[in-house]
N, C-alpha and C positions, 0 to 999 in steps of 0.2 A: 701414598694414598691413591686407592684409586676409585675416581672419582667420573669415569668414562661409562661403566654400566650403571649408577644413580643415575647422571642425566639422562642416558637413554631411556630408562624406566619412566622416568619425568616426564620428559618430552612425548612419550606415548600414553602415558596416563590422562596429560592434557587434551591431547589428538582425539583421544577416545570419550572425552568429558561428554556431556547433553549440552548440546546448546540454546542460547535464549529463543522464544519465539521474536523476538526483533533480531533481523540481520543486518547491523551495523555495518555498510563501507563506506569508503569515500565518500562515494557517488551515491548516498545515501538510502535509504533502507530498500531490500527489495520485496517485507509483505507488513503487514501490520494486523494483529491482532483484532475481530469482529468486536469482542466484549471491551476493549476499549473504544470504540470510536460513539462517539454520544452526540454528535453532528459533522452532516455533508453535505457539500453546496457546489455548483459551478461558480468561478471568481472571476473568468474570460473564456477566453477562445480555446477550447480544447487543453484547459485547466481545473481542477477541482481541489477544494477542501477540506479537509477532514481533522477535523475537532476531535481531541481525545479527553479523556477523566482525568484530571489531574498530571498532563504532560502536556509535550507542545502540540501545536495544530501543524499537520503536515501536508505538503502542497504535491497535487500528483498531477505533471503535463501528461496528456494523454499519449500514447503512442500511432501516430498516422493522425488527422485530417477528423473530426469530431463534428459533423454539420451542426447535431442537437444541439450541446453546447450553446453557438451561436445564435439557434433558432430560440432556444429556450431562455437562455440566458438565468438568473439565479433563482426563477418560479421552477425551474427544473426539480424532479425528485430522481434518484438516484439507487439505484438499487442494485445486489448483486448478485446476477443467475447461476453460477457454477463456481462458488468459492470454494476453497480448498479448506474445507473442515469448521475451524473457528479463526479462519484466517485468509486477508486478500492480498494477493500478491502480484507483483510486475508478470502483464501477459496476463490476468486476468480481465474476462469480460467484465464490463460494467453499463447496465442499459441504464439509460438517459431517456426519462418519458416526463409529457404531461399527466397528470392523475384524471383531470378532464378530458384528455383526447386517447383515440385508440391511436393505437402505434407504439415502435418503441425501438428506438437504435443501440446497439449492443455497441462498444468500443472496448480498448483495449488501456489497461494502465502501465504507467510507468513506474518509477519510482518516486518514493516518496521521501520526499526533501521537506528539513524542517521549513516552515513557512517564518519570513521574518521582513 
């Protein structure tokens, strides 16, 4: 039986599948879906929240030093200037503003880790 060119056929059949808009590693996801998230909040120092529809809440450390955060603490709103389509990913901007005040600091995300 041979059975050497089925697995190959296999194996690249998978290789070549679509993959999910969640990218599941280890080190936990590196973008998350816009139309799932239905709240976001700062939770400390250069950390954020994000509540999804019927899944877990997942926890993003910013990546570098986030003053806002701090200044703002969880009156903060949250927003995202240059997402990638219908989805925010590690290495994207994300500005950190008052709704009352002018100004607004852009920061960078990381990944996003189930929160627990």
């Amino acid at each position: 039986m041979r059975t050497g060119p089925i697995l190959a056929v296999a194996l690249l059949a998978s290789a070549c599948a679509p993959q999910p808009p969640l990218t599941q590693q280890s080190a936990g996801l590196a973008c998350l879906p816009l139309s799932g998230i239905v709240g976001r909040r700062v939770v400390g120092p250069d950390t954020l929240l994000f509540e999804t529809a019927g899944g877990p809440a997942y926890q993003n450390v910013l990546i570098g030093h986030c003053a806002a955060t701090e200044r703002l603490g969880s009156s903060a709103s949250i927003g995202f200037p240059n997402a990638r389509g219908d989805q925010i990913c590690e290495g994207d901007a994300v500005r950190i503003f008052d709704v009352g005040e002018a100004g607004a600091t852009d920061c960078r995300l990381g990944r996003f880790q189930i929160a627990g």
